[in-house]
C-alpha positions as CSV (number, residue, x, y, z in Angstrom):
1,X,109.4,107.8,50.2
2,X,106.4,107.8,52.0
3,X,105.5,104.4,50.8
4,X,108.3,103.1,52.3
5,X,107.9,104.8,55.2
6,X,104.7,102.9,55.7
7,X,105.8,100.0,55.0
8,X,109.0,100.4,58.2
9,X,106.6,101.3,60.3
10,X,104.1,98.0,59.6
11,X,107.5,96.4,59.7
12,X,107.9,97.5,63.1
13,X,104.1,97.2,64.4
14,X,103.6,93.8,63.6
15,X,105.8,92.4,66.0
16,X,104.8,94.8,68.6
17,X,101.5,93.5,68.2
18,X,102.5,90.1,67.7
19,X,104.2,90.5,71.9
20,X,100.9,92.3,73.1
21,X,98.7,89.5,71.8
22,X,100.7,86.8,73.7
23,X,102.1,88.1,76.4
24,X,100.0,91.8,77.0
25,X,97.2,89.6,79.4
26,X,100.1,88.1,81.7
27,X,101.6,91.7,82.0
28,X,98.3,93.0,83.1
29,X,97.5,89.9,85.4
30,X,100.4,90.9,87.6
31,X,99.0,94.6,88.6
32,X,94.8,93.0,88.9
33,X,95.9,89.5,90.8
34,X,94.4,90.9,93.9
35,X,90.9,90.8,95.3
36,X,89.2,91.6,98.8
37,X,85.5,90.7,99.8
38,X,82.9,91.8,102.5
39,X,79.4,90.9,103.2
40,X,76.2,92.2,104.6
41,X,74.0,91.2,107.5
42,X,76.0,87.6,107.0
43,X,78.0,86.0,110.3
44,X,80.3,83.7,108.8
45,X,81.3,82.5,112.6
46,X,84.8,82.7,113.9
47,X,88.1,82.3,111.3
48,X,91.4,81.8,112.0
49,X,93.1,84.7,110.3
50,X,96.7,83.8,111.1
51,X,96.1,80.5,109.4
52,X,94.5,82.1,106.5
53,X,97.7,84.6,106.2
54,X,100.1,81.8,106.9
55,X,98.4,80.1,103.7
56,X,98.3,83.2,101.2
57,X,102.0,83.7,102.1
58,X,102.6,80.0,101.2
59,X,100.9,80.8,98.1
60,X,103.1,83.5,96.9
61,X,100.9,86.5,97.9
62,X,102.3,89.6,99.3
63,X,100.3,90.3,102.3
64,X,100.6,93.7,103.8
65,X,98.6,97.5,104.6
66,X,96.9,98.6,107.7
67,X,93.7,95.8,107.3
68,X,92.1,93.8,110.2
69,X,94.9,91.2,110.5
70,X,95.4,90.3,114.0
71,X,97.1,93.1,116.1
72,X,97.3,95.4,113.0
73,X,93.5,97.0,112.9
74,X,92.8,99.4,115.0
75,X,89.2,101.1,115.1
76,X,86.3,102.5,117.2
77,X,84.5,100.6,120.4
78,X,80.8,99.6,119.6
79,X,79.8,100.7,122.7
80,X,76.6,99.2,124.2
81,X,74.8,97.9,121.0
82,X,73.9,94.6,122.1
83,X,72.9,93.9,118.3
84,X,76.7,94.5,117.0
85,X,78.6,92.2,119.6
86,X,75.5,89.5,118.8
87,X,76.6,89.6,115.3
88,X,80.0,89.9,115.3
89,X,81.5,88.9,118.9
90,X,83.1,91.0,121.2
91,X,86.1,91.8,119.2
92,X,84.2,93.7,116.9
93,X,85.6,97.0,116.4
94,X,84.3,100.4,113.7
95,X,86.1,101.1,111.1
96,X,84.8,104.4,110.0
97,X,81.7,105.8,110.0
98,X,79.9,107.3,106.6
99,X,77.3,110.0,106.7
100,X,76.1,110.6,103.6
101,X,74.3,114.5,102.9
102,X,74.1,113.9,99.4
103,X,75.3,111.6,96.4
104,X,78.4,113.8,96.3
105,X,79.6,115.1,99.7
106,X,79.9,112.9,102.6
107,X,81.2,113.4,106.5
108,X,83.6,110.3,107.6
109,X,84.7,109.7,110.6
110,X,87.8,107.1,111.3
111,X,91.4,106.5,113.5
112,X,93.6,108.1,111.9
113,X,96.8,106.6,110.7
114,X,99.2,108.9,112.4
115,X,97.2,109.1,115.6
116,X,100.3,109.7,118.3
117,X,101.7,107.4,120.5
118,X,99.7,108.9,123.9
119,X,96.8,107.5,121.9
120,X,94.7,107.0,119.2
121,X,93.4,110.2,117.2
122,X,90.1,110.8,116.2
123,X,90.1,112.2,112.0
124,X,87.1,113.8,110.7
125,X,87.2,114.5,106.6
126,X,84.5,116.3,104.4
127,X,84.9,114.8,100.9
128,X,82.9,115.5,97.5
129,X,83.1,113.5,94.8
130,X,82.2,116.1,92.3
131,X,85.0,117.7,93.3
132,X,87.5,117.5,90.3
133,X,90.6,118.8,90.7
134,X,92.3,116.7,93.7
135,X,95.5,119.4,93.3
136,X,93.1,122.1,94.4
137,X,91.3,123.1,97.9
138,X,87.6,121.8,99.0
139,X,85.5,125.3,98.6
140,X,83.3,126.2,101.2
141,X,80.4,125.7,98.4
142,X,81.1,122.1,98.5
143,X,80.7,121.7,102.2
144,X,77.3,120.4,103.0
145,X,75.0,122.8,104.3
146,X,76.1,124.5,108.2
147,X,72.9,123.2,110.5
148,X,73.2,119.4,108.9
149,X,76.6,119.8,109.5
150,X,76.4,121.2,113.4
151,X,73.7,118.5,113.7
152,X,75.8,115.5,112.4
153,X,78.8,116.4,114.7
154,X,76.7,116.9,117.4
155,X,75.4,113.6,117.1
156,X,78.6,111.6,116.3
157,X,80.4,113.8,119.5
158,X,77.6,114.1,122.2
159,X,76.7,116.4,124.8
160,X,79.6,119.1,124.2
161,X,77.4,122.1,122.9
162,X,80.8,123.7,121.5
163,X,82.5,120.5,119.9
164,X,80.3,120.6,116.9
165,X,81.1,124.4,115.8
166,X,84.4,124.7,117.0
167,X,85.3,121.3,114.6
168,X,83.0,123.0,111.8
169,X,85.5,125.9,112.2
170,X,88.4,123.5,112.1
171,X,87.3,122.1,109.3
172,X,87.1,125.3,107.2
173,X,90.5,126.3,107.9
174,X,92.0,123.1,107.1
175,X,90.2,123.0,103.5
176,X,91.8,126.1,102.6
177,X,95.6,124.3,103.4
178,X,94.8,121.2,102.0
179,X,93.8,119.5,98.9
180,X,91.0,117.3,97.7
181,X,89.2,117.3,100.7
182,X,88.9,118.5,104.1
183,X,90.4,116.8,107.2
184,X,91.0,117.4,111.1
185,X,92.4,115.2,114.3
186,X,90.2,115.2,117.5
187,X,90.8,113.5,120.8
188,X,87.0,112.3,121.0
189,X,86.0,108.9,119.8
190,X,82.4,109.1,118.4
191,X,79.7,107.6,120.0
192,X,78.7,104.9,118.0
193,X,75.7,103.9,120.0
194,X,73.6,107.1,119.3
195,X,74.5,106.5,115.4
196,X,73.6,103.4,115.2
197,X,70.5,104.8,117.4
198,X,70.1,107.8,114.8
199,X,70.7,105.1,112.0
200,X,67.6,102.4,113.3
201,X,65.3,105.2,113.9
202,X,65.8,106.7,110.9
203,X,65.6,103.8,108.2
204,X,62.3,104.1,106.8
205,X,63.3,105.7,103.8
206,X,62.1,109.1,104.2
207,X,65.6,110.2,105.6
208,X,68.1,111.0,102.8
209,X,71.0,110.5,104.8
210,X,72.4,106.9,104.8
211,X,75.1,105.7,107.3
212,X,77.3,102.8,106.1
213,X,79.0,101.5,109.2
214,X,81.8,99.1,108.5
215,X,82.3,96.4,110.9
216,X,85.4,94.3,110.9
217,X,85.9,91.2,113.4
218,X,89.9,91.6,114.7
219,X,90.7,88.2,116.9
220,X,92.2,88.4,120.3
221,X,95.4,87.7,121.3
């Protein structure tokens, strides 16, 4: 009985593993058939991006999400950093803004999707990667430590003594109501000069704390 048993279920697997074989890479092309790319310190010049869209369309790609196609991207002013609008022109616009305390928890800084229709929200989001669970709340343990912390907000939201621990305390509270990671809306945009200041001044390598600063080139109307 069992012999024949084994011999159904061969019966049965062979086939199966005959359709795999063929036809399991064409299955699995249809979810990967998707790439992006970005560079670094590299100004490819001016691109028509509605042409470049018109074109993937053509192609049979579905184009869609909240990247920088033209009148879709929304992100923060460079301020006065002659180097960025060199670079990039002066429709350069910040994504987000990374600062990194250690290889696991990291303070972000970006527009936030649901920003309301008087204007665009400011959302500010503790994250560790070490975290595991991503059903349960960020503990207070995971933060990074309180004074980098008061130091980094006070640097990304200027003068305003009170800004940095009264969002500290916001962002305390809202890990114990949410999952994953901690997150808050302010009605400040950070000032992107004094990072990128912070982030010139500080690169000789004896500064732990990197800041990857995302620049994306939106076209004008």
């Amino acid at each position: 009985m069992n012999k024949q048993k084994a011999i159904l279920i061969l019966l049965l697997l062979i086939p199966l593993l005959f359709v795999l074989y063929f036809f399991g890479p064409f299955v699995l092309w249809i979810f990967i058939d998707s790439s992006w790319y970005y560079s670094e310190e590299v100004d490819i010049g001016s691109l028509d991006y509605s042409s470049v869209l018109t074109k993937a369309e053509k192609a049979g790609y579905e184009v869609e999400g909240s990247w920088p196609w033209p009148g879709n991207f929304s992100g923060f002013e460079p301020g006065d950093v002659p180097e960025v609008r060199k670079n990039f022109g002066n429709a350069a616009l910040i994504q987000d803004i990374r600062l990194n305390y250690n290889r696991n928890s990291e303070l972000t800084v970006f527009i936030c999707e649901d920003g309301t229709e008087a204007g665009t929200r400011t959302c500010i989001a503790i994250s560790n990667f070490s975290h595991s669970d991503p059903e349960s709340p960020l503990q207070l343990s995971e933060f990074p430590d309180d004074p980098w912390m008061l130091e980094k907000l006070g640097l990304l939201f200027g003068p305003d003594e009170k800004a940095p621990e009264k969002y500290l305390e916001a962002l305390k509270k809202a890990a114990q109501n949410q999952t994953l990671d901690a997150e808050i809306q302010v009605n400040e945009s950070p000032d992107f000069p004094a990072v990128y200041a912070y982030l010139t001044e500080s690169n000789d390598g004896s500064d732990p704390v990197t800041i990857p600063v995302w620049v994306f080139m939106d076209t004008p109307e």
